[in-house]
C-alpha positions as CSV (number, residue, x, y, z in Angstrom):
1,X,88.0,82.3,71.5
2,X,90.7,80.5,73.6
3,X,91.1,77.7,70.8
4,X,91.9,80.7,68.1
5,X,93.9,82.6,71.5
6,X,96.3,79.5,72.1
7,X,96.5,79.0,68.1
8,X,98.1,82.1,67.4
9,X,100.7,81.4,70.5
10,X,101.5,78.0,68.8
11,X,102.0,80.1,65.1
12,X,104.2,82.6,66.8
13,X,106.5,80.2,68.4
14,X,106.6,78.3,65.4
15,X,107.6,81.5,63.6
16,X,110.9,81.0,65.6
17,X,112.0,78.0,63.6
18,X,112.3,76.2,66.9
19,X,110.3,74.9,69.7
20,X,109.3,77.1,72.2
21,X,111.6,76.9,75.8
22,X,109.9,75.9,78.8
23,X,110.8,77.3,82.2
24,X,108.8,74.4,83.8
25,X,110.7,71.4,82.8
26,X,114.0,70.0,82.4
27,X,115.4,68.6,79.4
28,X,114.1,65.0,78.5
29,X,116.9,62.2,78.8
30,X,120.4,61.7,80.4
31,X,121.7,65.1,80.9
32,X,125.1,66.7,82.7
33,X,125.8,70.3,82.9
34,X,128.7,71.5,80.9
35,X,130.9,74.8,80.8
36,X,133.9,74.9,78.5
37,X,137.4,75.0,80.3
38,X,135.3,74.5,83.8
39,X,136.5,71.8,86.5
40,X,134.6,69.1,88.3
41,X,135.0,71.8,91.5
42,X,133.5,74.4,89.0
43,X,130.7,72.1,88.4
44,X,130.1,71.1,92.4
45,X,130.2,74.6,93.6
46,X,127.7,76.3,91.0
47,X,125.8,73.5,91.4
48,X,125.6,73.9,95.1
49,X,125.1,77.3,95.0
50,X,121.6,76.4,92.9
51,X,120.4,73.9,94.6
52,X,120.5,76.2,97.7
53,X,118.7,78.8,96.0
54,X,116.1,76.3,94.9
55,X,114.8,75.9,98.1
56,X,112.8,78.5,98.7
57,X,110.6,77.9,95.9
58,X,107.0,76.4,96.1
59,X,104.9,74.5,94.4
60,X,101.9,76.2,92.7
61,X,98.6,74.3,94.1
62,X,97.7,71.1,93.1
63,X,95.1,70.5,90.4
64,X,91.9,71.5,92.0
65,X,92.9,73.2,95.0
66,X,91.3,76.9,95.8
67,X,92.9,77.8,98.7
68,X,96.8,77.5,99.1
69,X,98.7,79.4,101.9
70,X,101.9,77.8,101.2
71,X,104.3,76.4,103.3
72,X,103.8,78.0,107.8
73,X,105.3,80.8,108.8
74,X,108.6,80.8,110.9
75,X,111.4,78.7,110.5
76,X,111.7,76.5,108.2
77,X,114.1,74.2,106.6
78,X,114.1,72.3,103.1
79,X,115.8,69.1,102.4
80,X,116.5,69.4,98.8
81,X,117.5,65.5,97.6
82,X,119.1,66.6,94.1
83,X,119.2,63.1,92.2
84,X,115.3,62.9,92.0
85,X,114.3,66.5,91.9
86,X,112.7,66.5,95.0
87,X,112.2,69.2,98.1
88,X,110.9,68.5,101.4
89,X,109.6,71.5,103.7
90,X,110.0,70.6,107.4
91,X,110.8,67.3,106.4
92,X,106.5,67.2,105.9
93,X,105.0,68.7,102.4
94,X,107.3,67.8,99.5
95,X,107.6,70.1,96.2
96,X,108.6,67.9,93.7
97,X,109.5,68.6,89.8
98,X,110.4,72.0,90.5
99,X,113.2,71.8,92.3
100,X,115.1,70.1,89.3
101,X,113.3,72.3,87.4
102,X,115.3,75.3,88.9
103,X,118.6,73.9,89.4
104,X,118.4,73.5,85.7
105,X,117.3,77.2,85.2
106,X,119.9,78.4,87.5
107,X,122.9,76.4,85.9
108,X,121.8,77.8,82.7
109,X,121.5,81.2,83.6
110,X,125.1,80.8,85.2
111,X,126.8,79.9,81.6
112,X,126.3,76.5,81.9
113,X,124.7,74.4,78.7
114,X,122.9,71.2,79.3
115,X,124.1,68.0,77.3
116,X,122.2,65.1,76.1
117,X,123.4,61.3,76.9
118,X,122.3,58.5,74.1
119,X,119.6,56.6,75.9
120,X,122.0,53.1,76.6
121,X,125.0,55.1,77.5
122,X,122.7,56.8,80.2
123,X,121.5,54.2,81.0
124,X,124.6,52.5,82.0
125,X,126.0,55.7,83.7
126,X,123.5,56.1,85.8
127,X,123.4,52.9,87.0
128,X,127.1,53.6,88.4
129,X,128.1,54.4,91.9
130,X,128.5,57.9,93.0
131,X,131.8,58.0,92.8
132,X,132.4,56.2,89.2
133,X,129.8,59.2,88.1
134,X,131.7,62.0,89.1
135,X,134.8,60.5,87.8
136,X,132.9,60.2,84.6
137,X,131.8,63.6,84.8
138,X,135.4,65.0,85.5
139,X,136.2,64.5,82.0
140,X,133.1,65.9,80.8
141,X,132.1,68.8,82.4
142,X,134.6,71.4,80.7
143,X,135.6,69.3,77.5
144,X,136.4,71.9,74.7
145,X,134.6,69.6,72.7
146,X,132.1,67.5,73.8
147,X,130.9,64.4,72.2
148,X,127.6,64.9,74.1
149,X,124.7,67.0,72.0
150,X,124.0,70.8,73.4
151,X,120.1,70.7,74.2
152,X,119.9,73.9,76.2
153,X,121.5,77.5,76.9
154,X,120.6,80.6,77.9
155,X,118.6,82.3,75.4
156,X,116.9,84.9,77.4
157,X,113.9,82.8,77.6
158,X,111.5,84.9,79.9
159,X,111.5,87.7,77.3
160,X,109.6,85.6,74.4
161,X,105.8,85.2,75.3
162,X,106.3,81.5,73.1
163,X,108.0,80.7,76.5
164,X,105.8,78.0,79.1
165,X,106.5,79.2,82.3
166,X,102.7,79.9,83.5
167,X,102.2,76.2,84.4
168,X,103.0,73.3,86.7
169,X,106.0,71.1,86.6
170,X,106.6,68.3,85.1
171,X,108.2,65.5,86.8
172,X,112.0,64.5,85.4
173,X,111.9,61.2,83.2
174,X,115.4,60.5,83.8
175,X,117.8,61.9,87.0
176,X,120.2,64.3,85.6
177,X,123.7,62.8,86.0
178,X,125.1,66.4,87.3
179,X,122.4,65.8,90.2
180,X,123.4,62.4,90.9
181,X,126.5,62.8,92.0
182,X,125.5,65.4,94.7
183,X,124.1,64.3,98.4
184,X,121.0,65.7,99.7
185,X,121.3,69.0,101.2
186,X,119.4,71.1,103.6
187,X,118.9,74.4,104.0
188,X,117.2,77.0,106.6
189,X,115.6,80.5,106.3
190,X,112.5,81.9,107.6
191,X,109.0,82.1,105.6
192,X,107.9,85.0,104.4
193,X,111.3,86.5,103.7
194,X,112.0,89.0,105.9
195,X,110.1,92.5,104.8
196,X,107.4,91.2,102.5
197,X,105.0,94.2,103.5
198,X,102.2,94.6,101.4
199,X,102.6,96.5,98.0
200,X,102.2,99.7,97.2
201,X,98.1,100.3,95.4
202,X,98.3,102.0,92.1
203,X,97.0,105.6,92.2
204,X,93.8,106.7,90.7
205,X,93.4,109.2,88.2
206,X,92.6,112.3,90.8
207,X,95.7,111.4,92.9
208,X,97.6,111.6,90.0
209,X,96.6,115.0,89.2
210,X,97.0,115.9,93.6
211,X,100.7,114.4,93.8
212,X,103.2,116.5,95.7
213,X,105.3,118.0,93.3
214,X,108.1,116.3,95.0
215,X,106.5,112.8,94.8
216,X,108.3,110.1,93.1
217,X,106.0,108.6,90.2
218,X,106.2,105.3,88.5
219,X,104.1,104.5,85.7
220,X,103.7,100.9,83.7
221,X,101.6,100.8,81.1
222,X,100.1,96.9,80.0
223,X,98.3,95.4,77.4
224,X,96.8,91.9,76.9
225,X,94.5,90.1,76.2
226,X,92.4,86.9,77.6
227,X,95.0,84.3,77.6
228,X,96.9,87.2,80.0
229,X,94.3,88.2,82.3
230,X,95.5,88.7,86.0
231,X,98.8,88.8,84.8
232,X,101.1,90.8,86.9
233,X,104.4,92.4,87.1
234,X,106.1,92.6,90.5
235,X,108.5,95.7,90.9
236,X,111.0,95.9,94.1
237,X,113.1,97.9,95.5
238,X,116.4,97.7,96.6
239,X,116.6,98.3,100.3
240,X,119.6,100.7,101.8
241,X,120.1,98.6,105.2
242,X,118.4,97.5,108.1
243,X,117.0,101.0,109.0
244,X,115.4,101.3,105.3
245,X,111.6,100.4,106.5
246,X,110.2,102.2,103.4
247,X,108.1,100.2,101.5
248,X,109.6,98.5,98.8
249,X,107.1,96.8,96.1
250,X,104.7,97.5,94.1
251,X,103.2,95.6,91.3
252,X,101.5,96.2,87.8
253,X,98.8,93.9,86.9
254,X,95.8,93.7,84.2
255,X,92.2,92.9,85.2
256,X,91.7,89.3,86.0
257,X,88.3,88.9,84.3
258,X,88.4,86.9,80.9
259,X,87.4,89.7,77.8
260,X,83.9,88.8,75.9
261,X,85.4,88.7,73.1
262,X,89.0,87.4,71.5
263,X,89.4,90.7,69.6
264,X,89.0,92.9,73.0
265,X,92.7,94.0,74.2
266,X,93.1,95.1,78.0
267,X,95.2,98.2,77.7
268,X,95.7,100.2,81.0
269,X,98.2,103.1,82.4
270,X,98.7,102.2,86.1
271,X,100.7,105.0,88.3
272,X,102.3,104.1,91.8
273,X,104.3,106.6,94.0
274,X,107.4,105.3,95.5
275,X,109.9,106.1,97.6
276,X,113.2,107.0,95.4
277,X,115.9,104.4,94.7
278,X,116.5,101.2,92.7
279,X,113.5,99.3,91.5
280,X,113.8,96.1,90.0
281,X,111.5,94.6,87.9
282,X,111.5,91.7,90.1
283,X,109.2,88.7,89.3
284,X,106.0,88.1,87.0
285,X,102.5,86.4,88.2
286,X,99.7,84.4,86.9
287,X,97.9,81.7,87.8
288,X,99.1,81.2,91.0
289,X,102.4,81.1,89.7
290,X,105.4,83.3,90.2
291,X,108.6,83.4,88.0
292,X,111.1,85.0,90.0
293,X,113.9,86.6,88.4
294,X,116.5,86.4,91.1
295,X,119.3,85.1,89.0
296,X,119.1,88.8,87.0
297,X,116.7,91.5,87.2
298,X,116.5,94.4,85.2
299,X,116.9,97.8,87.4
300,X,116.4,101.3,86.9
301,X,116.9,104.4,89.0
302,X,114.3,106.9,90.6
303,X,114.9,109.9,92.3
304,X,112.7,112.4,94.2
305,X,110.3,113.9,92.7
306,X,110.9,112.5,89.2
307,X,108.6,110.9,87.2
308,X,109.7,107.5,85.5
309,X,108.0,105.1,82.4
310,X,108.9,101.4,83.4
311,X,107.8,100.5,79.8
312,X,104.6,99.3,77.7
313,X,104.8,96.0,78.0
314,X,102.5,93.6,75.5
315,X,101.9,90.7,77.1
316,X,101.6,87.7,75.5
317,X,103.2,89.4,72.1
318,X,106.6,87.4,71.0
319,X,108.9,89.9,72.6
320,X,106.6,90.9,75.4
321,X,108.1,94.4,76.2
322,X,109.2,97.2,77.5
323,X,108.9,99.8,74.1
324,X,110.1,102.6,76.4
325,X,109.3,105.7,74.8
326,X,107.5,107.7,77.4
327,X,104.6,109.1,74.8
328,X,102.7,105.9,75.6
329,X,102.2,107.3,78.8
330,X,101.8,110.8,78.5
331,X,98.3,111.3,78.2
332,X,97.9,109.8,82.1
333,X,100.0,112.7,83.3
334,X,99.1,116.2,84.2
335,X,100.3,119.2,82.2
336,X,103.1,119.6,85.1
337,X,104.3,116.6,85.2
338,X,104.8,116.1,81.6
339,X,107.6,117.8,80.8
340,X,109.3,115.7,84.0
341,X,108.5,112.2,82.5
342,X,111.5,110.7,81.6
343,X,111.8,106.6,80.1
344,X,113.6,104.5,82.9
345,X,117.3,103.7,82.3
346,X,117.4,100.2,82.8
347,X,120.7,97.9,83.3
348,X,120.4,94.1,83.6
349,X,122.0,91.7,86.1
350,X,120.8,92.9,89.9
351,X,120.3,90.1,91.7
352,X,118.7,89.2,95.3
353,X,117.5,86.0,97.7
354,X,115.1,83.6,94.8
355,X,111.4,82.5,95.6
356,X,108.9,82.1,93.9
357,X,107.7,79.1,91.7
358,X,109.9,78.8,89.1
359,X,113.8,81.2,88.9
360,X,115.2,82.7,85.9
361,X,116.8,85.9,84.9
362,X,115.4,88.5,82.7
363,X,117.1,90.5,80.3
364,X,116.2,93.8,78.2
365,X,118.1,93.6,74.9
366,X,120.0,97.1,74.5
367,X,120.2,97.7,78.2
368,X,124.3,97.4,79.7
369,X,124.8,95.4,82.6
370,X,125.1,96.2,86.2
371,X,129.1,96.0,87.1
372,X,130.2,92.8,88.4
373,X,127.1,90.5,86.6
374,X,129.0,88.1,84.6
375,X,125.9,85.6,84.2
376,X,122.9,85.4,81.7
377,X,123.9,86.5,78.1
378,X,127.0,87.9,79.6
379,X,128.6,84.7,80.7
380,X,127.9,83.0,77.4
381,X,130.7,82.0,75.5
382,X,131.2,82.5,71.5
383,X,129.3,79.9,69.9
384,X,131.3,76.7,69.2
385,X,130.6,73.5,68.1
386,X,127.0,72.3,69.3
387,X,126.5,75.4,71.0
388,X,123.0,76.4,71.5
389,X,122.2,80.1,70.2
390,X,119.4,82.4,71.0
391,X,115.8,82.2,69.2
392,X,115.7,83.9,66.1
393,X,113.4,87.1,65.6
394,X,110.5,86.5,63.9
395,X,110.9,85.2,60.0
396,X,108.3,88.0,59.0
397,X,108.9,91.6,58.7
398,X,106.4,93.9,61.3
399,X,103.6,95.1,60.3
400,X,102.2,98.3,62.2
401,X,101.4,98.2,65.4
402,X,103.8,95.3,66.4
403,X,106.4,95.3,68.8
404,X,109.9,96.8,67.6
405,X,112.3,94.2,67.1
406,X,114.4,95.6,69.8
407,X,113.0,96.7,73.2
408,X,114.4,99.9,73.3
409,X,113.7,100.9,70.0
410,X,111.6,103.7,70.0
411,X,108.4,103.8,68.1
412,X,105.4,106.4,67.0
413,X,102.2,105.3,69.6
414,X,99.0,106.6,69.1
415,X,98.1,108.7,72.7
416,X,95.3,106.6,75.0
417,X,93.0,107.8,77.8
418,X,94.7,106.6,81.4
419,X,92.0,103.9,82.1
420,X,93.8,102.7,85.1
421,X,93.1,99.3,85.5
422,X,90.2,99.2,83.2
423,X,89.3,97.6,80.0
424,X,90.6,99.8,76.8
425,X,87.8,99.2,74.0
C-alpha cells in the first residue's frame, strides 16, 4: 500500500518533466545568490534580513525521538554561523542543516536565483579569504548575464504535492559562497512567540446547526489519503494591536490514523467559528514538521456573521488545492446559512514573524497580491538567459474528478455528508 502510495508521488512528479523541488535542502555544489542589476549591498542586506528570520526555526526531532518540547521557554537567543549552516540556541542545542536550508528558501522567495560554481572553480573560491570572496562576488551577484548555471528560482514550490518538504534536513555538501562571506550573527526573541494561545476546536455537526446567526463561520474541507494522514493546515489571524486578545488560530487537519486500505480517501468538512478579520492560511504540519509560510501567505477576509469556504484542498494531489467553489461545502451547512456561504477572496503576499521548521511562501494562482508584496512570483524577473521557470502542468489532460488546472477554477462536485473529521468511504 505505501510502496504503490509513494509510486504514484514519484509518476506525478515525473509528469512535470523535471525533478521534484525540495524545501529541505539546498542546492548541491558551489552556489552564490544572484539578482540581475542587484549590488553586493543588495546581496548583504537581503541576506541579513534571512538569516535573521532563520533563527527561529527548529529542528524537527532526531531519528527516534518521541518526545520533543523544543527549545525552553523565555528568552532566548540564536547564534546563526552562516558559512556552515549552522544555528546554536542559547549557545547549547545546535539546529543544523536547516538554517542554510532557509536562508536559501528565503533568498529565493525574495527574487533571488541560486547559481551553480564548476566543482574546481569552487573549489578554489572557497578556499579564499573573506574578503577576496566578496570582491569575487561583487561582480557576480547582479551580472546581466552570468556565466554561472541557474539551478534554482521561485517556482511556487509549496503548491505541488511532488514537493519534499515533510522531512529532515539534509546537511550542505559544500558552504554556499553567498554565506561565506557573512560573519556569524545573533539574534534574540522570546519562545513561544508572544500570543500562541491554543487553537480554536472545529465545531461538531449540532453546533453547526445552533450557531448564532451572527457567528462568523469558517469552513475547510480536506481530502487525503494515507501518505497524508495527520496532515494539517494552520490558519491565523491577523491581530489589530496589543488590545486584540481574541483568539487568533485555528487549524484544519485530517485523521492521523493510516487507512486499511490504499484505495480509502479521508474526505472531511471541518467548521470553526472565528472572530471576524484577516485569516491567513499560515503554515502546514505533518510529521512533526511545520512549513511556515512567513515569507507570503495567502489571506482572505471574514466579517461578522458571514460564512466563508477556505477551499477543498486535495492533499497530496499535484496541485494540492484550494478548488473554491463553495458547493463542496454546502451540504455541512444548515438551510439558513446556505444562502450566506460565500468562497473566500484570497490575495497572496501577507507576511508576519517566521517559525517553524522549514520557511517559504505560498501562493494561489489567480489570486492578486496584497499592496506593497513585491516578492515570490511577483518579484521574478522575465525569463532570461539560464533563468529558471516554473514546473510545467501536468503533460496529460484531466480526467474527471482531478484537480482543475488552475486553483480557482471552478468545477461541478458531487454534494458529501459533513463527516467532520471522520473517514469518508
Amino acid at each position: 500500500m505505501r510502496i504503490v502510495s509513494l509510486l504514484a508521488v514519484a509518476l506525478a512528479a515525473a509528469s512535470t518533466g523535471a525533478l521534484a523541488a525540495d524545501l529541505t535542502a539546498t542546492v548541491p555544489g558551489y552556489t552564490y545568490f544572484h539578482r540581475a542589476g542587484a549590488t553586493l549591498a543588495d546581496h548583504d542586506a537581503a541576506l541579513r534580513g534571512c538569516i535573521e528570520r532563520t533563527a527561529r526555526t527548529i529542528s524537527p526531532p532526531p531519528p527516534g525521538v518521541v518526545s520533543f518540547r523544543g527549545p525552553p521557554k523565555g528568552p532566548a537567543t540564536v547564534k546563526v554561523v552562516a558559512d556552515i549552516g549552522k544555528g546554536a540556541f542559547n549557545d547549547g542545542m545546535v539546529f543544523e542543516n536547516i538554517h542554510a536550508a532557509n536562508i536559501e528558501n528565503c533568498m529565493v522567495v525574495l527574487g533571488w536565483d541560486v547559481r551553480q560554481v564548476d566543482v574546481a572553480e569552487g573549489a578554489r573560491l572557497a578556499a579564499l579569504p573573506r574578503a577576496a570572496k566578496a570582491e569575487w562576488l561583487s561582480s557576480q551577484v547582479g551580472a546581466p548575464r552570468p556565466a554561472n548555471p541557474a539551478a534554482r528560482a521561485f517556482a511556487n514550490d509549496a503548491h505541488w504535492g511532488s514537493t519534499r518538504m515533510f522531512a529532515p534536513s539534509a546537511r550542505p555538501v559544500k558552504p554556499s559562497l553567498s554565506l561565506a562571506t557573512q560573519p556569524a550573527t545573533t539574534v534574540s526573541f522570546t519562545w513561544p512567540p508572544a500570543g500562541d494561545a491554543p487553537p480554536i476546536k472545529a465545531l461538531k455537526t449540532e453546533q453547526v446547526a445552533a450557531a448564532p446567526a451572527d457567528a462568523a463561520l469558517v469552513l475547510v474541507r480536506l481530502s487525503g489519503k494515507t501518505l497524508q494522514a495527520g496532515q494539517q493546515l494552520v490558519f491565523r489571524r491577523t491581530h489589530a494591536g496589543p488590545a486584540d486578545t481574541a483568539p487568533d488560530t485555528f487549524v484544519a487537519a485530517l485523521p492521523s490514523r493510516w487507512l486499511p486500505a490504499d484505495g480509502e480517501t479521508y474526505d472531511t468538512v471541518q467548521a470553526f467559528a472565528v472572530p471576524p478579520g484577516e485569516w491567513r492560511l499560515s503554515a502546514m504540519r505533518r510529521d512533526g514538521i511545520t512549513v511556515d509560510f512567513c515569507l507570503g501567505q495567502p489571506v482572505f477576509p471574514v466579517a461578522a456573521g458571514g460564512t466563508v469556504f477556505a477551499g477543498w484542498y486535495t492533499l497530496g494531489d499535484l496541485q494540492w488545492g484550494p478548488r473554491l467553489d463553495p458547493s463542496a461545502a454546502r451540504s455541512a451547512l444548515p438551510a439558513d446559512r446556505v444562502g450566506r456561504l460565500k468562497a473566500a477572496a484570497y490575495a497572496n503576499g501577507a507576511t508576519g514573524e517566521c517559525g517553524g521548521t522549514y520557511i517559504y511562501a505560498l501562493e494561489i494562482p489567480g489570486a492578486p497580491f496584497v499592496e506593497g508584496y513585491r516578492d515570490g512570483t511577483a518579484a521574478t524577473p522575465a525569463p532570461g538567459p539560464g533563468a529558471v521557470g516554473p514546473s510545467p502542468p501536468p503533460a496529460t489532460p484531466r480526467a474527471p474528478g482531478d484537480p482543475p488546472a488552475s486553483t480557482l477554477e471552478p468545477e461541478p462536485l458531487t454534494p458529501i455528508k459533513p463527516s467532520f473529521g471522520r473517514r469518508q468511504d
